[in-house]
MARZA-172666 format. One record per residue (C-alpha): residue number from 1; residue in one letter; y, z, x. Coordinates in steps of 0.05 Angstrom, whole numbers. Layout:
BEGIN
NODE_NUM_A_Y_Z_X
...
This chain:
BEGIN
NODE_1_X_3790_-2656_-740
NODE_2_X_3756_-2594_-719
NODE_3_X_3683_-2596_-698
NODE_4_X_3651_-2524_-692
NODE_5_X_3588_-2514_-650
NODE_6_X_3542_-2463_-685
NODE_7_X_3479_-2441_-638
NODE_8_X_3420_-2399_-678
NODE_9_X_3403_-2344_-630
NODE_10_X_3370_-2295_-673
NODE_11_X_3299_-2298_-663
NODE_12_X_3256_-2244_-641
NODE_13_X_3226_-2297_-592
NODE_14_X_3147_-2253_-583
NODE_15_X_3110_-2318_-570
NODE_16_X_3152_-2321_-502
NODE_17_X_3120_-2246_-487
NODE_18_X_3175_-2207_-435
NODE_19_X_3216_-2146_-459
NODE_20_X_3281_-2184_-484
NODE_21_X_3284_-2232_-535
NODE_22_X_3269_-2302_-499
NODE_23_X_3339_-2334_-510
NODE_24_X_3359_-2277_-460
NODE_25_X_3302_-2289_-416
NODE_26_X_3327_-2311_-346
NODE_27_X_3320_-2390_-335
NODE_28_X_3339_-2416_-279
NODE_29_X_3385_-2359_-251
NODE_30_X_3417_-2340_-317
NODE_31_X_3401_-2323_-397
NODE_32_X_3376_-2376_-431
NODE_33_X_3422_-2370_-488
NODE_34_X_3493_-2378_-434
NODE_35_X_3454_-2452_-423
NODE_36_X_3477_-2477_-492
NODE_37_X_3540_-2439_-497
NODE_38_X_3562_-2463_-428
NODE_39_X_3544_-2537_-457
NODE_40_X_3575_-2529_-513
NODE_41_X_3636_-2500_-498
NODE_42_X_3659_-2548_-442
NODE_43_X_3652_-2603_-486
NODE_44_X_3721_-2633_-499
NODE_45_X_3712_-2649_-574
NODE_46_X_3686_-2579_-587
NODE_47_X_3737_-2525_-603
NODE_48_X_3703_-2464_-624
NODE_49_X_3627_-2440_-609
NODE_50_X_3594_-2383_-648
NODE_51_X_3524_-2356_-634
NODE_52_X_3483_-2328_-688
NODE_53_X_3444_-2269_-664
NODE_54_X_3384_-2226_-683
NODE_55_X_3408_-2148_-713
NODE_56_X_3403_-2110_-657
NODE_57_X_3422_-2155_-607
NODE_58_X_3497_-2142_-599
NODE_59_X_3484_-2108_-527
NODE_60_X_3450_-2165_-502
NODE_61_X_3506_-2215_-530
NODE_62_X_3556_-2179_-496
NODE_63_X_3519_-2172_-434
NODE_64_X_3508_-2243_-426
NODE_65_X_3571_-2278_-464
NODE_66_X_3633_-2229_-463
NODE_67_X_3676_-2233_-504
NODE_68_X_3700_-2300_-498
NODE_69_X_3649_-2335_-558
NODE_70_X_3641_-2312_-623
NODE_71_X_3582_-2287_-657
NODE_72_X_3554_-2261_-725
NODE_73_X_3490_-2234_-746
NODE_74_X_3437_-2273_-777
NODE_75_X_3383_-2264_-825
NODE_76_X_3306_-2256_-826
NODE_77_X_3297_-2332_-841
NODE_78_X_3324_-2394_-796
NODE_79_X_3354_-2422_-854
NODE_80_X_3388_-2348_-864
NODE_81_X_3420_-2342_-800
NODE_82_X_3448_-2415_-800
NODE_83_X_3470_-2405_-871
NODE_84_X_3510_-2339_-848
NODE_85_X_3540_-2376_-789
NODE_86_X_3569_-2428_-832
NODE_87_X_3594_-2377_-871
NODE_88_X_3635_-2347_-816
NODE_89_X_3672_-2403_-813
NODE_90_X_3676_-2431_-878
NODE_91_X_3756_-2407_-872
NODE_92_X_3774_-2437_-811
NODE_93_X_3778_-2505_-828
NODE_94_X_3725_-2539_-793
NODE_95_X_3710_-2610_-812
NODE_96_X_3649_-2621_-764
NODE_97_X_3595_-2583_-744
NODE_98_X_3541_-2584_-691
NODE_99_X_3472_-2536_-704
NODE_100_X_3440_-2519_-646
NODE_101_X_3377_-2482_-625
NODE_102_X_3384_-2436_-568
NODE_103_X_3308_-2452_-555
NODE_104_X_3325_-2523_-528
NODE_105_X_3374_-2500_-472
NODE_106_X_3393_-2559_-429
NODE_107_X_3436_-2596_-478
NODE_108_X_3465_-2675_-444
NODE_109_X_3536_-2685_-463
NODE_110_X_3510_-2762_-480
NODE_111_X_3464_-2730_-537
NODE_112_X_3533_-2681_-565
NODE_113_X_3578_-2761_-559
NODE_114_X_3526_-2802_-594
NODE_115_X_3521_-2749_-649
NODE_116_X_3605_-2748_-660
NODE_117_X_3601_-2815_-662
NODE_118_X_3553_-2824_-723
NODE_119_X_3585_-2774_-767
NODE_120_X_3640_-2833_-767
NODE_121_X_3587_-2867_-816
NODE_122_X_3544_-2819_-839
NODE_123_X_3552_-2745_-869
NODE_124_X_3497_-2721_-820
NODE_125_X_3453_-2753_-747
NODE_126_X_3393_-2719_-708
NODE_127_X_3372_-2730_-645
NODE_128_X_3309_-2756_-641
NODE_129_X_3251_-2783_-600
NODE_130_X_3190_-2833_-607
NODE_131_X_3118_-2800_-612
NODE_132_X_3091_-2830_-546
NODE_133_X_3017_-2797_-568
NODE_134_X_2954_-2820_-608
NODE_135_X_2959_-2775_-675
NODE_136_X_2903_-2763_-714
NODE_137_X_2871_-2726_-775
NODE_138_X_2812_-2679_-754
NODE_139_X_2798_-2605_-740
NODE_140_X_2729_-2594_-703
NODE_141_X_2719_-2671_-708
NODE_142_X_2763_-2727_-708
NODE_143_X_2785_-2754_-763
NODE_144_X_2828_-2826_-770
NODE_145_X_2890_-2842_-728
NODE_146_X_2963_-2839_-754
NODE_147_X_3003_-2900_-750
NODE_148_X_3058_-2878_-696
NODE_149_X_3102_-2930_-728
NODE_150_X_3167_-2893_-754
NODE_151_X_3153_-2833_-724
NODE_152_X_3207_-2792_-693
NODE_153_X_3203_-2717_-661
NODE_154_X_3266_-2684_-692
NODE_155_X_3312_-2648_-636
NODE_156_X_3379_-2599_-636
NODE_157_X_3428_-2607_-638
NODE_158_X_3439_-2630_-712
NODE_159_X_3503_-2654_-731
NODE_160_X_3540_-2647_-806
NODE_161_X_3603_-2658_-837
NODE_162_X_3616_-2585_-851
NODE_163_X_3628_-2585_-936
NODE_164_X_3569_-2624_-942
NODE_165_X_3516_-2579_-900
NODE_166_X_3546_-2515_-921
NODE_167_X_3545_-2542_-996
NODE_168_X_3466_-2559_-983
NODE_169_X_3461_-2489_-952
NODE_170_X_3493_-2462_-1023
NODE_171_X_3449_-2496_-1067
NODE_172_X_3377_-2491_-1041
NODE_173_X_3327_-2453_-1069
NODE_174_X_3322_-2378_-1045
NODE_175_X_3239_-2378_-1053
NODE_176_X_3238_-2444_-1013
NODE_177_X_3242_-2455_-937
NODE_178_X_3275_-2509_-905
NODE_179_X_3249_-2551_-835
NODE_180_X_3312_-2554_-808
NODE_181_X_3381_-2571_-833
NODE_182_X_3377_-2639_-827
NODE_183_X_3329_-2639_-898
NODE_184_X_3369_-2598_-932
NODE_185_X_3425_-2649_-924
NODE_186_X_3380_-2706_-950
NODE_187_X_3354_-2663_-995
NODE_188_X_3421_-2662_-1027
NODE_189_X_3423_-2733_-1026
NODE_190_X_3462_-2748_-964
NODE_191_X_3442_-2801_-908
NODE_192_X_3425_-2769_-837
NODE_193_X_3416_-2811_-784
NODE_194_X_3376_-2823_-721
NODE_195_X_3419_-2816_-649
NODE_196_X_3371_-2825_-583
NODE_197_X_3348_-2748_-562
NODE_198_X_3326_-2735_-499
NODE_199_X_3273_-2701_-464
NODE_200_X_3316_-2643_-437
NODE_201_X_3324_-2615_-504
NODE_202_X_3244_-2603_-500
NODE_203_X_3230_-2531_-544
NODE_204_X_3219_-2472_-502
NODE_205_X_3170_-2430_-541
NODE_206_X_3111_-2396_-494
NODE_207_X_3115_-2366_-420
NODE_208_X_3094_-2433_-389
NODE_209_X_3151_-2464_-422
NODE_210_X_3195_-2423_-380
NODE_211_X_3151_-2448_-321
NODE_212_X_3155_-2520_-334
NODE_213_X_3235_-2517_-343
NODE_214_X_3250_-2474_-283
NODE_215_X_3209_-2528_-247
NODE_216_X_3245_-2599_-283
NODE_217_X_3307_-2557_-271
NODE_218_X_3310_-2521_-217
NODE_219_X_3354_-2550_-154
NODE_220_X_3311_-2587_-98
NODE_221_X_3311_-2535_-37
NODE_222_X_3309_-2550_37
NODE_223_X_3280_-2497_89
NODE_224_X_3319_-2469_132
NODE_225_X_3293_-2420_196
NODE_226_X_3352_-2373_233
NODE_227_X_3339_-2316_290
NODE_228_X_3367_-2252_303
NODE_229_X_3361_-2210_360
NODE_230_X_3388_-2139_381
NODE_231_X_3387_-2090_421
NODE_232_X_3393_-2004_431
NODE_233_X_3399_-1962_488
NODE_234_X_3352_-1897_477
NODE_235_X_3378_-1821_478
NODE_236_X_3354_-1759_472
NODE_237_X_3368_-1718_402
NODE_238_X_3370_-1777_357
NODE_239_X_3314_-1804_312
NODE_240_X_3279_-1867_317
NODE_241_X_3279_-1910_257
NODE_242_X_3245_-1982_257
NODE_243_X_3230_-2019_212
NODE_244_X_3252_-1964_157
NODE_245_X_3206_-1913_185
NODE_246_X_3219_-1861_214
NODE_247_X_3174_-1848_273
NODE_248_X_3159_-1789_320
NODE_249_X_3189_-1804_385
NODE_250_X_3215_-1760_442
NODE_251_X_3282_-1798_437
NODE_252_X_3317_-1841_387
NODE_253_X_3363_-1905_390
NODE_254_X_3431_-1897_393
NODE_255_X_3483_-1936_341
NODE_256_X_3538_-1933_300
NODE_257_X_3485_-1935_235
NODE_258_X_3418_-1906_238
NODE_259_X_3410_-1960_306
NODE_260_X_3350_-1995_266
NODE_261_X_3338_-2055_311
NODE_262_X_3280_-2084_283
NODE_263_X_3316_-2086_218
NODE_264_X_3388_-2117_245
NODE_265_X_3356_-2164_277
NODE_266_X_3328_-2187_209
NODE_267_X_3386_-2182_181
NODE_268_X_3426_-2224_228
NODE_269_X_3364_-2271_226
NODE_270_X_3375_-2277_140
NODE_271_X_3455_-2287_156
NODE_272_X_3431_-2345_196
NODE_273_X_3395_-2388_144
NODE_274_X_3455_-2389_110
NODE_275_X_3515_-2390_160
NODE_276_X_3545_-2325_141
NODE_277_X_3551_-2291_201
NODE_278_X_3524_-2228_231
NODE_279_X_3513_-2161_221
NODE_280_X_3589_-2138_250
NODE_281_X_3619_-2188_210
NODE_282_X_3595_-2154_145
NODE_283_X_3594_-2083_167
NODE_284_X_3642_-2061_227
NODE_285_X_3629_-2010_277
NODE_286_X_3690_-2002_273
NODE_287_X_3690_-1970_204
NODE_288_X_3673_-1904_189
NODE_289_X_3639_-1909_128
NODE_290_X_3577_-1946_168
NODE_291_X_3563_-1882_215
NODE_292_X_3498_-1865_200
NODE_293_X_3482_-1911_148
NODE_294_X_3411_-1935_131
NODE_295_X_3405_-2004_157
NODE_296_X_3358_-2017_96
NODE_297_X_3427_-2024_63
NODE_298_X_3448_-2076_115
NODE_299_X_3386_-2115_99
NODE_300_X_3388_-2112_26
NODE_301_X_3465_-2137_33
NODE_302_X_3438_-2194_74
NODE_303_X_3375_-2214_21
NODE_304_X_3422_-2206_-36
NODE_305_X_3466_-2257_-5
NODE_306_X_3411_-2304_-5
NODE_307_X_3390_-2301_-69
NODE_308_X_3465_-2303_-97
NODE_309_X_3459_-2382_-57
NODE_310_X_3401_-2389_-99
NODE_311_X_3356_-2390_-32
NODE_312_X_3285_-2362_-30
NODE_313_X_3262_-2318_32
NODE_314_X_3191_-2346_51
NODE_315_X_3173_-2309_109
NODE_316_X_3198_-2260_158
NODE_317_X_3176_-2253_236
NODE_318_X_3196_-2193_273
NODE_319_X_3181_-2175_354
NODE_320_X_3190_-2104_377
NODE_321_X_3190_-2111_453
NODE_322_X_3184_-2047_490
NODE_323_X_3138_-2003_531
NODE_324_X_3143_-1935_482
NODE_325_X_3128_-1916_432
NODE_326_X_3066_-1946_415
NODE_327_X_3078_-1992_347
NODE_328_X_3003_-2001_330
NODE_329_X_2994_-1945_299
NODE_330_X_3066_-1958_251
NODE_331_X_3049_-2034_251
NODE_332_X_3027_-2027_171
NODE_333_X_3076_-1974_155
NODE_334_X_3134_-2020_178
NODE_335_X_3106_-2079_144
NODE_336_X_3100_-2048_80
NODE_337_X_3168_-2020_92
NODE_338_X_3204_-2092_108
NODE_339_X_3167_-2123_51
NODE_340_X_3197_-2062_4
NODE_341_X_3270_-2074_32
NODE_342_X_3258_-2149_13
NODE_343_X_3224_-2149_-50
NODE_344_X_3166_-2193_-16
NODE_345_X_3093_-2184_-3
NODE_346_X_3069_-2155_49
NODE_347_X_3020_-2223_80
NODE_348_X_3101_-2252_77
NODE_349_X_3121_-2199_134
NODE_350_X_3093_-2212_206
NODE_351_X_3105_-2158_256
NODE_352_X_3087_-2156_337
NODE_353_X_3105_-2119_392
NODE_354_X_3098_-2133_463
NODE_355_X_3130_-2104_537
NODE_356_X_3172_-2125_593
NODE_357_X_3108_-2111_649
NODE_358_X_3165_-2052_665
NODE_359_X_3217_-2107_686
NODE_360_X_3293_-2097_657
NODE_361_X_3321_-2048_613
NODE_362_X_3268_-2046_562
NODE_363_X_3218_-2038_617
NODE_364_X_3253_-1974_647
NODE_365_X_3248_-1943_583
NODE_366_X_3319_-1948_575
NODE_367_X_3328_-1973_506
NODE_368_X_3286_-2024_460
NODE_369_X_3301_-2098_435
NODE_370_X_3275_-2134_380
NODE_371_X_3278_-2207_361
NODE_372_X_3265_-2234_286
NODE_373_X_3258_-2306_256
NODE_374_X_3267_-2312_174
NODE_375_X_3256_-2376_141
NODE_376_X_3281_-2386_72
NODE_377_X_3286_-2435_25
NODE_378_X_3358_-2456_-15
NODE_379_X_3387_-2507_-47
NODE_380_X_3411_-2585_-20
């Protein structure tokens, strides 16, 4: 037996709004199309996926699959597109195949079993669910209520005995649309039946859709707060960056980068939240290639790294402590600057700066320190 997975992918998707089509919309940290082709393809029973895709959309396919999962382009029409995918592999001897909608992304193994398991008495199964809501007639008023009784909301994916859905395909009328697949089959006089569905496989359609799934899907987060502190000895000729500003100063800090301290110490605050270590971990003084460098670069490092954990930076809380220059007038400047490197809003970046009342290092003008708190939010 070989059982085929075929996943229609060709839509232009413009009730979703955004400038791809929606199946390669991000949801949840990834193209909403891999969702279904990742289900799919791990399944034991399945041996071959092919995605059906819009004209056009080859760049996007092979952005987002490789070239690990076949694909063909489909037609204007749903029925079109599923008609050339079974097509494609009319020759390679598949017995069994599974029609999926890339729209209903978060596909259960348990819904894929319990279809595989009714093709054993039946040429074709849906999943399906119970209406749970009051229908009724009516358009500005309401009209009479619809018995619920027998009622079922139709889900993908659909599952066939492959002769008998590609033969339906064959023989249906070119003037007349089709529902879905599963009516075609019966159409042709063949039995479909019912398999539990499951509210995963809910449609995503609009932009809210999006919302709602990243929010049922999403992985609970915990908060986490880390600090970072550092510190740089002033000299003369070099220029004073903080914050990613440069500012007009009689001396500068002195460092193997550009000596930022207000922004290593938000990086090695970031590290923090998610145990990775500090700044000379990732970038050695003793390399060459950081001489110089912008420590925006450091920070970016240090965000992207968050992200990649799937964390969220919430806030960041930086303390400049030193008797000159003056960071009042910079305060906003810096902010804006932080928030830039960060990719947050500026109300999300706190900055202060306060003095030693001329005690220490800092308060002989020697050199400046700087002390930052970032709490994000990532995964359990």
């Amino acid at each position: 037996m070989t059982i085929a997975a075929l996943i229609v992918a060709a839509g232009k998707g413009v009730r979703a709004g955004g400038s791809v089509p929606k199946q390669f919309a991000m949801l949840c940290g990834k193209p909403m199309l891999t969702h279904s082709v990742a289900a799919l393809s791990s399944h034991p029973a399945i041996t071959e996926v092919t995605v059906v895709i819009g004209e056009g959309q080859e760049v996007y396919t092979r952005e987002n699959l490789g070239e690990s999962v076949n694909f063909v382009t489909g037609g204007t029409e749903r029925r079109d597109s599923v008609r050339a995918g079974l097509e494609s592999l009319a020759a390679k001897g598949v017995t069994r195949v599974l029609i999926h909608d890339a729209a209903r992304p978060f596909l259960p193994a348990a819904v894929i079993d319990a279809l595989l398991e009714a093709l054993d008495h039946a040429p074709g199964a849906v999943p399906v669910l119970p209406v749970a809501d009051t229908l009724a007639h009516g358009d500005a008023t309401l009209g009479n209520n619809v018995p619920r009784t027998g009622l079922n909301r139709i889900q993908t994916p659909q599952a066939f005995h492959f002769d008998a859905i590609l033969a339906a395909h064959r023989v249906w009328p070119e003037h007349e649309e089709a529902t879905d697949d599963a009516q075609m089959l019966r159409r042709a006089g063949h039995d479909v039946m019912l398999v539990p569905g499951d509210p995963m496989l809910e449609k995503i359609t609009h932009p809210q859709d999006f919302a709602a799934a990243e929010a049922r899907h999403a992985p609970p987060l915990v908060s986490r707060s880390a600090t970072g502190f550092d510190v740089h000895r002033f000299e003369a000729g070099q220029e004073l960056w903080l914050g990613g500003i440069l500012i007009s100063h009689d001396r500068g800090l002195s460092g193997h980068s550009d000596a930022d301290v207000a922004l290593h110490a938000i990086t090695d605050a970031l590290l923090g939240t998610i145990g990775a270590g500090d700044i000379g971990m990732h970038f050695p003084p003793s390399d060459p290639q950081w001489r110089g460098a912008a420590s925006a670069r450091f920070l970016e490092h240090a965000a992207a790294l968050v992200r990649e954990q799937g964390g969220t930076i919430d806030f960041v809380d930086l303390t400049l402590i030193c008797e000159a220059p003056k960071i009042g007038p910079h305060r906003e400047a810096i902010r804006a600057s932080i928030a830039a490197i960060l990719s947050l809003p500026v109300s999300r970046v706190s900055l202060k700066a306060t003095t030693t009342e001329r005690l220490g290092f800092t308060g002989r003008g020697e050199g400046m320190a700087a002390q930052a708190i970032a709490t994000v939010r990532v995964p359990e």
